[in-house]
C-alpha positions in Angstrom: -8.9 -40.9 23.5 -12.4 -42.0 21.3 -15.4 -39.1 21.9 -17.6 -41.2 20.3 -18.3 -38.6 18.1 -16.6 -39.6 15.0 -13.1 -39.2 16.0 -10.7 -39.1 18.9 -10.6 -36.3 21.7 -6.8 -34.4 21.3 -5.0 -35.4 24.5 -3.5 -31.8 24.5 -5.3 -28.1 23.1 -3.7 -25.1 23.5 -5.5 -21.8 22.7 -4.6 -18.3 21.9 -6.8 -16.2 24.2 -7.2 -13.3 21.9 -9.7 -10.6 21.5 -10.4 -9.3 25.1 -9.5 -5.6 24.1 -11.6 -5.2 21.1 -14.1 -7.3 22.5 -14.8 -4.4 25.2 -14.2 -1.5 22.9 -17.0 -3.1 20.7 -19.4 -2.7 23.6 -18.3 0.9 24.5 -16.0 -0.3 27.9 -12.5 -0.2 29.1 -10.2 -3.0 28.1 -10.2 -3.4 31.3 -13.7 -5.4 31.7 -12.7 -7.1 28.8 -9.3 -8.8 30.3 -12.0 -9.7 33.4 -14.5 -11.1 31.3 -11.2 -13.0 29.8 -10.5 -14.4 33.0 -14.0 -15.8 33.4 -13.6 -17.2 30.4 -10.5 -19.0 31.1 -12.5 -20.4 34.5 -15.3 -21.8 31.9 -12.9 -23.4 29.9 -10.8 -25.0 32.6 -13.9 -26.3 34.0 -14.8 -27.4 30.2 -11.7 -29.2 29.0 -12.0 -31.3 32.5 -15.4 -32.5 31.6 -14.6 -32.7 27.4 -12.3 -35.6 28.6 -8.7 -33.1 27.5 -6.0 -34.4 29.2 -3.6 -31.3 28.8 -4.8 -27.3 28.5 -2.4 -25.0 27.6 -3.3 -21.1 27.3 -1.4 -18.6 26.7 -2.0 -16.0 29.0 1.0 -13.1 28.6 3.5 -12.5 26.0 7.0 -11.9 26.3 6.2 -9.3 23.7 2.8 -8.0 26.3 5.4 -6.2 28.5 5.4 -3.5 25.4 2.1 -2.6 26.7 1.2 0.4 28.7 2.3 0.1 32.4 -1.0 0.8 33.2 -2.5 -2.6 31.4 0.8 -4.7 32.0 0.2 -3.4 36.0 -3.7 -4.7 35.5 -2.9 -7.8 34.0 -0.5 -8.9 36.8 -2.8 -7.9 39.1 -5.2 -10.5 37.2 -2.8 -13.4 37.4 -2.3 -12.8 41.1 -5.8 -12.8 41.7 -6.7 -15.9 39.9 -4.5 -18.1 41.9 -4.8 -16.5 45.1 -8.5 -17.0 44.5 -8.8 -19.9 42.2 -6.1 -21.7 43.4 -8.0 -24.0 46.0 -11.0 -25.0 43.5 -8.4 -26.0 41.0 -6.7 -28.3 43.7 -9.9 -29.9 44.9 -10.9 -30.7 41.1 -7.6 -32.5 41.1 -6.0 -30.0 39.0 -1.9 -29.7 38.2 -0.8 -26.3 37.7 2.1 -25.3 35.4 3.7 -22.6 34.4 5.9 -21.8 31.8 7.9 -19.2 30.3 10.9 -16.9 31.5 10.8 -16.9 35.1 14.0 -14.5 35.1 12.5 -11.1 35.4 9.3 -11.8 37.8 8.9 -9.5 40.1 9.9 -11.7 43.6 6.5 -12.3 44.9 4.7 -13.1 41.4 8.0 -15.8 41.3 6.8 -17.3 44.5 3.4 -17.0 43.6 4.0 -18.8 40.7 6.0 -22.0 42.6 3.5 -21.7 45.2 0.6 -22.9 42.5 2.5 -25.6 41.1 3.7 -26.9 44.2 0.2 -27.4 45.7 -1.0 -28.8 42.7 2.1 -30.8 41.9 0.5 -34.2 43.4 -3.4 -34.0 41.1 -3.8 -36.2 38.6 -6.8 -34.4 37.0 -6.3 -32.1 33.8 -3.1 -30.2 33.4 -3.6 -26.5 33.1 -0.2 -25.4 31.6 -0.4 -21.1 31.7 1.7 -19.3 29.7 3.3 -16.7 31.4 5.5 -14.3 30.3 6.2 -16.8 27.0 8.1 -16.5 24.3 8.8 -20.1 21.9 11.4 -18.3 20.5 12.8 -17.0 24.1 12.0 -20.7 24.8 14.1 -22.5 21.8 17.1 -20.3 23.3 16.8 -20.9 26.4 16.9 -24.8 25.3 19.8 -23.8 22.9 21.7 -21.9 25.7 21.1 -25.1 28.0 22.8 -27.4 25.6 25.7 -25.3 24.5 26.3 -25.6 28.2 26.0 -29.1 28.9 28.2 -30.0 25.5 31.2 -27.4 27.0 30.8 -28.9 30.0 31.5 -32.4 28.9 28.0 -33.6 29.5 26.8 -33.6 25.8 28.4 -35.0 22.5 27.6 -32.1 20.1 27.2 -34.5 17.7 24.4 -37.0 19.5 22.0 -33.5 19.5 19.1 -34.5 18.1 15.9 -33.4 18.3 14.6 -35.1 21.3 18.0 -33.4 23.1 16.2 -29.9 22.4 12.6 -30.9 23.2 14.1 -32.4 26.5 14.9 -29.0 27.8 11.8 -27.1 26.6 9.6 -25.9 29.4 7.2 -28.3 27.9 9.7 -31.0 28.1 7.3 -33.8 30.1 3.9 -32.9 28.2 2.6 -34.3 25.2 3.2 -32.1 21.9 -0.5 -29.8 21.3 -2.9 -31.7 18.7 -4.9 -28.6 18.8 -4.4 -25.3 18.8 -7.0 -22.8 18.8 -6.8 -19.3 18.7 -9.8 -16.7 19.0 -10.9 -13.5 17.8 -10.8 -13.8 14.0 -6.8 -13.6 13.9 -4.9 -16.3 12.1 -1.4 -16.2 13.2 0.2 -17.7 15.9 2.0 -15.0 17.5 5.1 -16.8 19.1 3.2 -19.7 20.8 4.6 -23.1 20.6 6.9 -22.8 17.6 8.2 -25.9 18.2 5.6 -28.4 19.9 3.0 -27.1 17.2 5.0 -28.4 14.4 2.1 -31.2 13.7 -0.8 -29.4 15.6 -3.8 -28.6 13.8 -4.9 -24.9 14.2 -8.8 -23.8 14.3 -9.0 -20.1 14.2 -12.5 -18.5 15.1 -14.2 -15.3 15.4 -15.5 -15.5 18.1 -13.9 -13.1 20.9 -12.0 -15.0 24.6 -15.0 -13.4 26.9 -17.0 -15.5 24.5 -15.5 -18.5 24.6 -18.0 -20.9 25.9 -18.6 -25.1 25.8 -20.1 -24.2 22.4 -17.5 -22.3 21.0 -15.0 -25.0 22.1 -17.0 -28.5 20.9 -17.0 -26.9 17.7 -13.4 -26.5 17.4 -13.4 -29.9 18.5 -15.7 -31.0 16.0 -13.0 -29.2 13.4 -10.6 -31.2 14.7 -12.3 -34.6 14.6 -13.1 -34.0 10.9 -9.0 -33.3 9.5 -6.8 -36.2 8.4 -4.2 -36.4 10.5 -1.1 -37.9 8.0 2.5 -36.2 9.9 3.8 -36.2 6.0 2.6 -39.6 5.5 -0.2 -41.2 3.0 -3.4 -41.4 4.1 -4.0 -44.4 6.4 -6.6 -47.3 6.6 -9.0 -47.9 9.5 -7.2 -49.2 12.3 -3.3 -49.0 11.2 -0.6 -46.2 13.0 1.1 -43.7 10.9 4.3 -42.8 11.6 5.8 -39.1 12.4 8.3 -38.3 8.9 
C-alpha cells in the first residue's frame, strides 16, 4: 500500500507493548496504573493503525512466560483482558473490526476461553483492520504446537514426511491466514524480541524506541513508520531498481 510519503504503508505491524511497569514506577505509582494506561494505549493505537491505512495489528499482550508473575498482577492483568472486550468489544465491531486471538488456548480458565471465542465470533464477519491479540503466546510454544500437528497428520497417513516444507509448517501456525509482519516495533528502550513471532518475523524489520506503551501515541507510531519507509527491503537479494519485484531467497 503507497502512503505517499516516500514509501509503502506495511500491510501488517506488530508491536511489543513494553514498559508499562517501569513507566508507573518512574512517576511514583503502582504498576497497576501503568498496565491501565497500557490499555489506553492499545485503544489509541487500534483506533490509529485503522486510520494509518494498516491492514493487520498484532500486539502482544501476555506472555506464555507472564504467568511467572505474581498472582497478584497475573490476576490484574486477566481482569484487564476481560474488561477490554466486555467493554470494547461493541466499538471495535461497529468500526468494522476482526478480532483474533492467538496463542495456547489449553489452560484458559473456562470463561476467559469463551470470552475469547465470543470476540472473534462477533467480529468474524468485519472487514476493517485485523486486531490479532496475543494471548497467552509463546512462538516457540507456537512452532510446537505446529510441529506436534504435523507429526500427527504424517502418522496418520495424511502427510508425506518428505513433501514438509516450509509452507506445511506456516500452514498450521496460529497466524496461518495472515500476512507475515513487515514491522515490528517494540517499546520501552528494550531491543530483543522476547519470544514474539519467531517465525513470521524472519524478514520483518524491527524499530525499537524509548518511548514507554502508556506513551505510545500517533506520533510515536508515524515515526516508526517513517523508519520503516526509509530501510531497503532486499529478503537476501541485491538491491532493486524502481519499479521491479524482488524475490524472497
Amino acid at each position: 500500500m503507497s502512503s505517499g510519503q516516500g514509501g509503502p504503508t506495511p500491510t501488517h505491524v506488530a508491536i511489543i507493548m513494553d514498559g508499562n511497569g517501569r513507566w508507573a514506577q518512574m512517576r511514583g505509582l503502582p504498576r497497576q496504573e501503568g498496565h491501565r494506561r497500557g490499555l489506553e494505549a492499545l485503544r489509541r493505537t487500534v483506533r490509529n493503525a485503522s486510520d494509518l491505512g494498516i491492514g493487520v495489528l498484532t500486539l502482544y499482550s501476555f506472555s506464555t512466560e507472564n504467568w511467572r508473575r505474581p498472582q497478584a498482577e497475573v490476576s490484574f492483568l486477566m481482569g484487564l483482558l476481560r474488561h477490554f472486550v466486555e467493554k470494547d468489544l461493541a466499538e471495535l465491531s461497529a468500526a468494522n473490526v476482526q478480532v483474533r486471538i492467538i496463542g495456547s488456548r489449553q489452560d484458559l480458565a473456562p470463561d476467559l476461553r469463551r470470552l475469547v471465542e465470543h470476540a472473534e465470533a462477533r467480529t468474524r464477519g468485519n472487514t476493517g483492520l485485523i486486531l490479532a491479540i496475543a494471548f497467552n503466546y509463546g512462538a516457540r510454544d507456537e512452532i510446537v504446537r505446529a510441529a506436534r500437528a504435523l507429526a500427527a497428520d504424517a502418522a496418520a497417513g495424511r502427510v508425506e514426511p518428505r513433501a514438509i516444507d516450509e509452507a506445511a509448517l506456516s500452514a498450521r501456525l496460529d497466524t496461518h491466514d495472515l500476512p507475515d509482519p513487515e514491522l515490528v516495533i517494540r517499546t520501552s528502550g528494550e531491543t530483543r524480541i522476547s519470544n514474539f513471532l519467531l517465525w513470521q518475523a524472519a524478514y520483518a524489520e524491527f524499530v525499537f524506541t524509548p518511548v514507554m506503551w502508556p506513551d505510545f501515541d500517533r506520533a510515536a507510531f508515524e515515526d516508526a513508520l517513517a523508519q520503516y519507509r526509509q530501510r531497503e527491503r532486499r529478503f537476501g537479494g541485491l538491491s532493486t531498481p524502481p519499479g521491479r519485484s524482488v524475490g524472497v531467497a
